[in-house]
PyMOL Python script that loads the backbone (N, CA, C, O; Angstrom):
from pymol import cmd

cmd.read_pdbstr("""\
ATOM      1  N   UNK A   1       0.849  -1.180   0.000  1.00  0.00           N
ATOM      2  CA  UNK A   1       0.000   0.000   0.000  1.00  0.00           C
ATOM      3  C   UNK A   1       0.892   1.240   0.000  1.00  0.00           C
ATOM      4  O   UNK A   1       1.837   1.364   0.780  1.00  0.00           O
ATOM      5  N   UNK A   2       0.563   2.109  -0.870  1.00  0.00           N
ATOM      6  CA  UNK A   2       1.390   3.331  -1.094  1.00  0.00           C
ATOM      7  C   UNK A   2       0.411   4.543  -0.612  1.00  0.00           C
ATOM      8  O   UNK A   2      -0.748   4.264  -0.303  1.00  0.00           O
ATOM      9  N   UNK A   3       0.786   5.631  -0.561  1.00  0.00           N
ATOM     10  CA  UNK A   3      -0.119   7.055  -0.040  1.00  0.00           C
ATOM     11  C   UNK A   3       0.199   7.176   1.445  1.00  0.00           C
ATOM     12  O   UNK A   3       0.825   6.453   2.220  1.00  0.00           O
ATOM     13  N   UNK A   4      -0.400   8.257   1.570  1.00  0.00           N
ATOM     14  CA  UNK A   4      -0.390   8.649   3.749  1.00  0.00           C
ATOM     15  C   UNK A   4      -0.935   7.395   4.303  1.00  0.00           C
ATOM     16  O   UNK A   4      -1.979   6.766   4.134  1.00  0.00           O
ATOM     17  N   UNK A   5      -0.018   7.263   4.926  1.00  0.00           N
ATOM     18  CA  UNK A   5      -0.037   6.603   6.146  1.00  0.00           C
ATOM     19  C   UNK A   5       0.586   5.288   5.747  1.00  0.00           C
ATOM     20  O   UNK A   5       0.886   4.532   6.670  1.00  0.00           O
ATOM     21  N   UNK A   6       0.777   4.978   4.747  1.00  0.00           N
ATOM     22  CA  UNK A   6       1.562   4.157   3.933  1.00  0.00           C
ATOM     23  C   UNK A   6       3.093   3.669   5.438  1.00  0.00           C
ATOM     24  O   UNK A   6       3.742   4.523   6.041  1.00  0.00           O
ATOM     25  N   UNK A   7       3.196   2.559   5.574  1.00  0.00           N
ATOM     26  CA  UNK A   7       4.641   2.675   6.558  1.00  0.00           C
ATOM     27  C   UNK A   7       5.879   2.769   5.526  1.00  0.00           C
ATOM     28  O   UNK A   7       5.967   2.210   4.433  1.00  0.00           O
ATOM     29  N   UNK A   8       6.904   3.706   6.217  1.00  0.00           N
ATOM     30  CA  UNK A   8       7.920   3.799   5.734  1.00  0.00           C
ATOM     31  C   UNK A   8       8.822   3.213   6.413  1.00  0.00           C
ATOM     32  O   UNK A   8       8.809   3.339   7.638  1.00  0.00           O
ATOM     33  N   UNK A   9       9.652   2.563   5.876  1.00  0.00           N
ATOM     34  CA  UNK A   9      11.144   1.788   6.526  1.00  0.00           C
ATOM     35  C   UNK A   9      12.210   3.305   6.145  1.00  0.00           C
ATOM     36  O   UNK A   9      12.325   3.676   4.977  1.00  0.00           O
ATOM     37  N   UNK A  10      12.735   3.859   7.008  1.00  0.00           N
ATOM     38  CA  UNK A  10      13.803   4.320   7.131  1.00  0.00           C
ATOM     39  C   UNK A  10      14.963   4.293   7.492  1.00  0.00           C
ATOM     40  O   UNK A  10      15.017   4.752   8.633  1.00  0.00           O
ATOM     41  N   UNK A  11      16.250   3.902   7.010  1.00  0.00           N
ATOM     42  CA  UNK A  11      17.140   3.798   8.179  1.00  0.00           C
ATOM     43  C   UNK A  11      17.945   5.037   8.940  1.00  0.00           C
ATOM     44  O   UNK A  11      18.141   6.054   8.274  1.00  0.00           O
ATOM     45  N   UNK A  12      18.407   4.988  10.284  1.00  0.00           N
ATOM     46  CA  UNK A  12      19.406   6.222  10.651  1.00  0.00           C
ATOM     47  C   UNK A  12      20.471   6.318   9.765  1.00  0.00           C
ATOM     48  O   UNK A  12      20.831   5.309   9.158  1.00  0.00           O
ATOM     49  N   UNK A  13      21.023   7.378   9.603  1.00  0.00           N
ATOM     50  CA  UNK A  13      22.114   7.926   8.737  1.00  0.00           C
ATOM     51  C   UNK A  13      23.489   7.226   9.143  1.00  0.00           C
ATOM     52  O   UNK A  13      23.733   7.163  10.347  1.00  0.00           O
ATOM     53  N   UNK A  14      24.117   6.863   8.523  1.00  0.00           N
ATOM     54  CA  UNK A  14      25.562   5.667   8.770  1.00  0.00           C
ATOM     55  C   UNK A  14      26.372   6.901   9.750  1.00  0.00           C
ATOM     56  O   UNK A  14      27.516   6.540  10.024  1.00  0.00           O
ATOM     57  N   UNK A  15      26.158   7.699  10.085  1.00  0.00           N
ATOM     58  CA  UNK A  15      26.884   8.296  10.567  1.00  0.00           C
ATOM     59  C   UNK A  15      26.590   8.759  12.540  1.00  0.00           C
ATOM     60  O   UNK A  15      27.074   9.474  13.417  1.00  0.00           O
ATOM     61  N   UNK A  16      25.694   7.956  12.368  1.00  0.00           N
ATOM     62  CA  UNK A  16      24.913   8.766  13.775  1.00  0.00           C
ATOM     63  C   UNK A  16      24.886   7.100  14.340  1.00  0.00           C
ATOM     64  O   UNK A  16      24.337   6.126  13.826  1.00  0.00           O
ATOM     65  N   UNK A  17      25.610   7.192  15.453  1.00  0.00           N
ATOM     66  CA  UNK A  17      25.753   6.083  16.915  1.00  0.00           C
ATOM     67  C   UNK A  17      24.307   5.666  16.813  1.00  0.00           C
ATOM     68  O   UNK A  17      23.481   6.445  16.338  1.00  0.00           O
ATOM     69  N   UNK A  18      23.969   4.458  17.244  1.00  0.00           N
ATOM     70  CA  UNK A  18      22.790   3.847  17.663  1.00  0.00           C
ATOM     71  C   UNK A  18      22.042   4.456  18.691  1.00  0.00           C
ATOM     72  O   UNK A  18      20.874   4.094  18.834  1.00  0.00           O
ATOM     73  N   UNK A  19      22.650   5.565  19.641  1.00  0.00           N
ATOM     74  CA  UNK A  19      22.596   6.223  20.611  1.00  0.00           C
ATOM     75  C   UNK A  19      21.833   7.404  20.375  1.00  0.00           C
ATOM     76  O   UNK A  19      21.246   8.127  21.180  1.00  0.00           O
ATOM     77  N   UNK A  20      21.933   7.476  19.205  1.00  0.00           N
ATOM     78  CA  UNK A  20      21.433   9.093  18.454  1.00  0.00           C
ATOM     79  C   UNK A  20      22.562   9.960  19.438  1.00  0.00           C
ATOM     80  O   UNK A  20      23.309   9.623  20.356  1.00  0.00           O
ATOM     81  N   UNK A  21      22.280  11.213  18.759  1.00  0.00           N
ATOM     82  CA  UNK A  21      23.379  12.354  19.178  1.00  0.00           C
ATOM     83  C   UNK A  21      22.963  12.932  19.662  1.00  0.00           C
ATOM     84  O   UNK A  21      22.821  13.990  19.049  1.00  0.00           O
ATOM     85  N   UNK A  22      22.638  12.938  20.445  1.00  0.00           N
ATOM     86  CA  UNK A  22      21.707  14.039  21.972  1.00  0.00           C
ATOM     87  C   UNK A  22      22.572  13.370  23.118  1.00  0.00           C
ATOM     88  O   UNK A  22      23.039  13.804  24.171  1.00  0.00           O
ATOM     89  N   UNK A  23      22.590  12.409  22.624  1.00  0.00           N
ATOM     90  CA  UNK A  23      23.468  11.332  23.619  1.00  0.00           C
ATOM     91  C   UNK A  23      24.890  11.703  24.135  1.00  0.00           C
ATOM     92  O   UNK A  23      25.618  10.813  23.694  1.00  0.00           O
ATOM     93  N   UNK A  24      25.773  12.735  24.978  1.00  0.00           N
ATOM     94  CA  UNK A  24      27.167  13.208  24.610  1.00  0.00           C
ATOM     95  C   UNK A  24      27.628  11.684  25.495  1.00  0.00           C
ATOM     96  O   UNK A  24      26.776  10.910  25.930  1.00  0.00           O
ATOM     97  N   UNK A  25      28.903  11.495  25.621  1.00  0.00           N
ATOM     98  CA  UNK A  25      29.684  10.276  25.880  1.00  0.00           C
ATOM     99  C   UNK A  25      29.783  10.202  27.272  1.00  0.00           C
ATOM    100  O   UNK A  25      29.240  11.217  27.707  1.00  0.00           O
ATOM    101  N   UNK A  26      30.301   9.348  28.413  1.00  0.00           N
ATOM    102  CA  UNK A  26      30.505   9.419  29.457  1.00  0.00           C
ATOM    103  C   UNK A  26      31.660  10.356  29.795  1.00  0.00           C
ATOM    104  O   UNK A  26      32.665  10.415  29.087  1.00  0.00           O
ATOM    105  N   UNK A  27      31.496  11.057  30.852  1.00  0.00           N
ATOM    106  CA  UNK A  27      32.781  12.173  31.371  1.00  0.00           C
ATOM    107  C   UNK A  27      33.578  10.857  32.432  1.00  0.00           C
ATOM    108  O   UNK A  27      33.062   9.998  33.148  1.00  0.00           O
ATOM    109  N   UNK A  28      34.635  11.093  32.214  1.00  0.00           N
ATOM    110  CA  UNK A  28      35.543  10.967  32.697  1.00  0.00           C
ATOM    111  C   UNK A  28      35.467  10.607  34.345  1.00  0.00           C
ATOM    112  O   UNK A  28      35.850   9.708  35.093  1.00  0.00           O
ATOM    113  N   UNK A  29      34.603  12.097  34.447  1.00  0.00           N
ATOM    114  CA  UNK A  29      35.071  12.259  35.776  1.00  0.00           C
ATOM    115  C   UNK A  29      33.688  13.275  36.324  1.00  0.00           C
ATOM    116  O   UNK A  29      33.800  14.381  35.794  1.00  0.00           O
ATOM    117  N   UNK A  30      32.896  13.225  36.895  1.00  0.00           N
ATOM    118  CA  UNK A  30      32.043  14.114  37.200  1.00  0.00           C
ATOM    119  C   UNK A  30      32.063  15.706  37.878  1.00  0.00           C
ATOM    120  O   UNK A  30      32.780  15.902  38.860  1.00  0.00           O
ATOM    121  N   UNK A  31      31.505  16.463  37.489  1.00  0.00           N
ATOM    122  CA  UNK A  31      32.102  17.682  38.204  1.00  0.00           C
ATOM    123  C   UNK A  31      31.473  17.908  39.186  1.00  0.00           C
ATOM    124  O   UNK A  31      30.330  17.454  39.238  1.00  0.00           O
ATOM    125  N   UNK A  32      31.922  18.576  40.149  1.00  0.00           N
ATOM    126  CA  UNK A  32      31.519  18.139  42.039  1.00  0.00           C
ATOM    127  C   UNK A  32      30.191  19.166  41.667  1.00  0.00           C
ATOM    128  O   UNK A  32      29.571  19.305  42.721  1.00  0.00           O
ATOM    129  N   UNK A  33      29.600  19.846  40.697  1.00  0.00           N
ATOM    130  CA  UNK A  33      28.407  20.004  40.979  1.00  0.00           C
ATOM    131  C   UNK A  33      27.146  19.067  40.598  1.00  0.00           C
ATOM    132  O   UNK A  33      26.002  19.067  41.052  1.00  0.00           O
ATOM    133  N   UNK A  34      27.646  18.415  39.787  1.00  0.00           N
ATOM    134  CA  UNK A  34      27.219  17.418  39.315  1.00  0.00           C
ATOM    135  C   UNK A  34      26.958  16.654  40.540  1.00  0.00           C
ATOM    136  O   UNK A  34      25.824  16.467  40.979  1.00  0.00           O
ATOM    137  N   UNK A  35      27.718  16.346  40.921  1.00  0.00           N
ATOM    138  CA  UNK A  35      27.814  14.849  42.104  1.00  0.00           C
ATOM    139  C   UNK A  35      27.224  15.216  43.534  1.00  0.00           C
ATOM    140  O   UNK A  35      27.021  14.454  44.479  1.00  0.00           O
ATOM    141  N   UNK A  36      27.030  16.424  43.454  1.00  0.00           N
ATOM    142  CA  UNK A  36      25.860  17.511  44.220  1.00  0.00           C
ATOM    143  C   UNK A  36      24.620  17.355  43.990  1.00  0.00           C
ATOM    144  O   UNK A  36      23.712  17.092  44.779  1.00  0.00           O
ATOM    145  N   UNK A  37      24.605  17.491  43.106  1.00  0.00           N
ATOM    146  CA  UNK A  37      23.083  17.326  42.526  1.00  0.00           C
ATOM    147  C   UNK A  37      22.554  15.965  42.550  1.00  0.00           C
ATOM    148  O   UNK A  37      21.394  15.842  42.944  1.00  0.00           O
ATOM    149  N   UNK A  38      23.233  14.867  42.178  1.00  0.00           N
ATOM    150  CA  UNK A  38      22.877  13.383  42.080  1.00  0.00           C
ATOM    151  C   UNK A  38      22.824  12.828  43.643  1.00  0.00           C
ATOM    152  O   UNK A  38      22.376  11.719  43.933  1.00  0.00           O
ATOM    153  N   UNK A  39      23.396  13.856  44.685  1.00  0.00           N
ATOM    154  CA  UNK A  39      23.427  12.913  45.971  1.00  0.00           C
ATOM    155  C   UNK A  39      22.237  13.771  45.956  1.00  0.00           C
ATOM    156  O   UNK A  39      21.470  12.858  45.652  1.00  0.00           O
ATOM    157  N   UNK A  40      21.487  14.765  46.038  1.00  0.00           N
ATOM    158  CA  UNK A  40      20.253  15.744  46.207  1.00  0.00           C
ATOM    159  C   UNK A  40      19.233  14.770  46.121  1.00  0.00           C
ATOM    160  O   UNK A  40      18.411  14.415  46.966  1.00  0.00           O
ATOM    161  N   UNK A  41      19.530  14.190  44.306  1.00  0.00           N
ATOM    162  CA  UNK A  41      18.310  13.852  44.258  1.00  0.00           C
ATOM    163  C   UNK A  41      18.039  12.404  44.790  1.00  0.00           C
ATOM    164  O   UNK A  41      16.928  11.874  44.800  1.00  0.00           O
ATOM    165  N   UNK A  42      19.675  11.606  45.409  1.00  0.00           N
ATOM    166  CA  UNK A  42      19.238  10.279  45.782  1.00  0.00           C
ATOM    167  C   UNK A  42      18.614  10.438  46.814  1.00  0.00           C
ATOM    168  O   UNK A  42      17.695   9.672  47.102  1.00  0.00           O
ATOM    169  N   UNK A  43      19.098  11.840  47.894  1.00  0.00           N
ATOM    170  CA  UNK A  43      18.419  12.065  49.271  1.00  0.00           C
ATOM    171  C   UNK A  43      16.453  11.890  48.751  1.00  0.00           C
ATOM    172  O   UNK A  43      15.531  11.171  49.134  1.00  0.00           O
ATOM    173  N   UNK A  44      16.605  13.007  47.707  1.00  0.00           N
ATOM    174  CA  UNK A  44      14.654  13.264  47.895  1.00  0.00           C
ATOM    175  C   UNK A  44      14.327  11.828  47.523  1.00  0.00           C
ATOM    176  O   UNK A  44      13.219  11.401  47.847  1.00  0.00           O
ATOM    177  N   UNK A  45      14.936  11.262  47.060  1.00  0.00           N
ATOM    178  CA  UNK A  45      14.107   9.884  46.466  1.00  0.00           C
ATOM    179  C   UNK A  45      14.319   8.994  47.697  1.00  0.00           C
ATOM    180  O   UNK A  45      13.361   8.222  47.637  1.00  0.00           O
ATOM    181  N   UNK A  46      14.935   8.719  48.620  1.00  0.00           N
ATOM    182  CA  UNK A  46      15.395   8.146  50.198  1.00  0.00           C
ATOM    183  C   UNK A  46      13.901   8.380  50.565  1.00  0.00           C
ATOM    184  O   UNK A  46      12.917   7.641  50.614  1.00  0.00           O
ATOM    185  N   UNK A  47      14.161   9.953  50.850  1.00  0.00           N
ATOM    186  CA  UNK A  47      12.953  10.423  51.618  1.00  0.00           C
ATOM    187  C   UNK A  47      11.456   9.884  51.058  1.00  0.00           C
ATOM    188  O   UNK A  47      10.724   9.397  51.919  1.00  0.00           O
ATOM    189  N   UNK A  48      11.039   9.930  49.909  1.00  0.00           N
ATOM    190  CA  UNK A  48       9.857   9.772  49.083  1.00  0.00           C
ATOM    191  C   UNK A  48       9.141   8.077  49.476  1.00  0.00           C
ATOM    192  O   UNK A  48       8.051   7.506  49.453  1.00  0.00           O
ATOM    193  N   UNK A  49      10.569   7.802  49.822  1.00  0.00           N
ATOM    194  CA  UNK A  49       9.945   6.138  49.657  1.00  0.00           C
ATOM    195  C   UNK A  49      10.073   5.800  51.035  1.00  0.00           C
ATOM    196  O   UNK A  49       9.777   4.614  51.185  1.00  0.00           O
ATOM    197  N   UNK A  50      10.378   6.329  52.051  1.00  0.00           N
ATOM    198  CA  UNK A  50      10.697   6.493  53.558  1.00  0.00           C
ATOM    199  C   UNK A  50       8.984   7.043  53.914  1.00  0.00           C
ATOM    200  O   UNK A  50       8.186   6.245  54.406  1.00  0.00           O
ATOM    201  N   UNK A  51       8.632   8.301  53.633  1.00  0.00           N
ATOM    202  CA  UNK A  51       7.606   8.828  53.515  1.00  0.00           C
ATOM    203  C   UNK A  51       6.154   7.963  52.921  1.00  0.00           C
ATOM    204  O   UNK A  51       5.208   7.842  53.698  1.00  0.00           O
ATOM    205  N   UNK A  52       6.069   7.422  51.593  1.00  0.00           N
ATOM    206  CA  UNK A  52       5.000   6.544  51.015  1.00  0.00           C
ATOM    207  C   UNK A  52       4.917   4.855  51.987  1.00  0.00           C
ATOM    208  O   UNK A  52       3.985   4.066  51.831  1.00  0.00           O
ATOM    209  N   UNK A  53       5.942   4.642  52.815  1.00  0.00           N
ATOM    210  CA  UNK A  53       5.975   3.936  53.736  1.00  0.00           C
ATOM    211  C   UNK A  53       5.351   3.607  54.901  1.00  0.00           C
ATOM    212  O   UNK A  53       4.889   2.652  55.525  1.00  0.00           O
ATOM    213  N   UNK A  54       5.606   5.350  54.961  1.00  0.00           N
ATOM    214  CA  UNK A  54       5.581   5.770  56.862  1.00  0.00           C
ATOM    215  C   UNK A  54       3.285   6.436  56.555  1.00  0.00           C
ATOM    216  O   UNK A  54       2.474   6.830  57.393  1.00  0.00           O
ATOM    217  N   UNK A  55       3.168   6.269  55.344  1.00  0.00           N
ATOM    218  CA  UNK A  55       1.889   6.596  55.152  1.00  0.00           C
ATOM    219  C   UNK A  55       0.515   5.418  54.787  1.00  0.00           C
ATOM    220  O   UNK A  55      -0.632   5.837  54.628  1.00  0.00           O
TER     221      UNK A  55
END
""", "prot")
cmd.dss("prot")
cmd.show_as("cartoon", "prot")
cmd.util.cbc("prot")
cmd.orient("prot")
């Protein structure tokens, strides 16, 4: 079947990671605001499920 709505097979461009490119690579090394922020949010998520517990 051809026309709208017709499925198209497309492939990604040979040039673009399976990852797509929004994707940037792993750092190295995290920057301490970074690693600020990720203990933040492991705390609220501690709390959330400490809390849906205690309720």
């Amino acid at each position: 079947m051809r026309g709208p709505g017709a499925p198209v097979n497309t492939p990604a461009p040979p040039d673009e990671p399976p990852g797509g490119p929004d994707e940037p690579a792993e750092p190295a090394e995290d920057s301490p605001q970074l690693r600020r922020l990720r203990a933040r949010i492991a705390e609220e998520n501690r709390l959330r499920r400490w809390l849906r517990r205690a309720l």
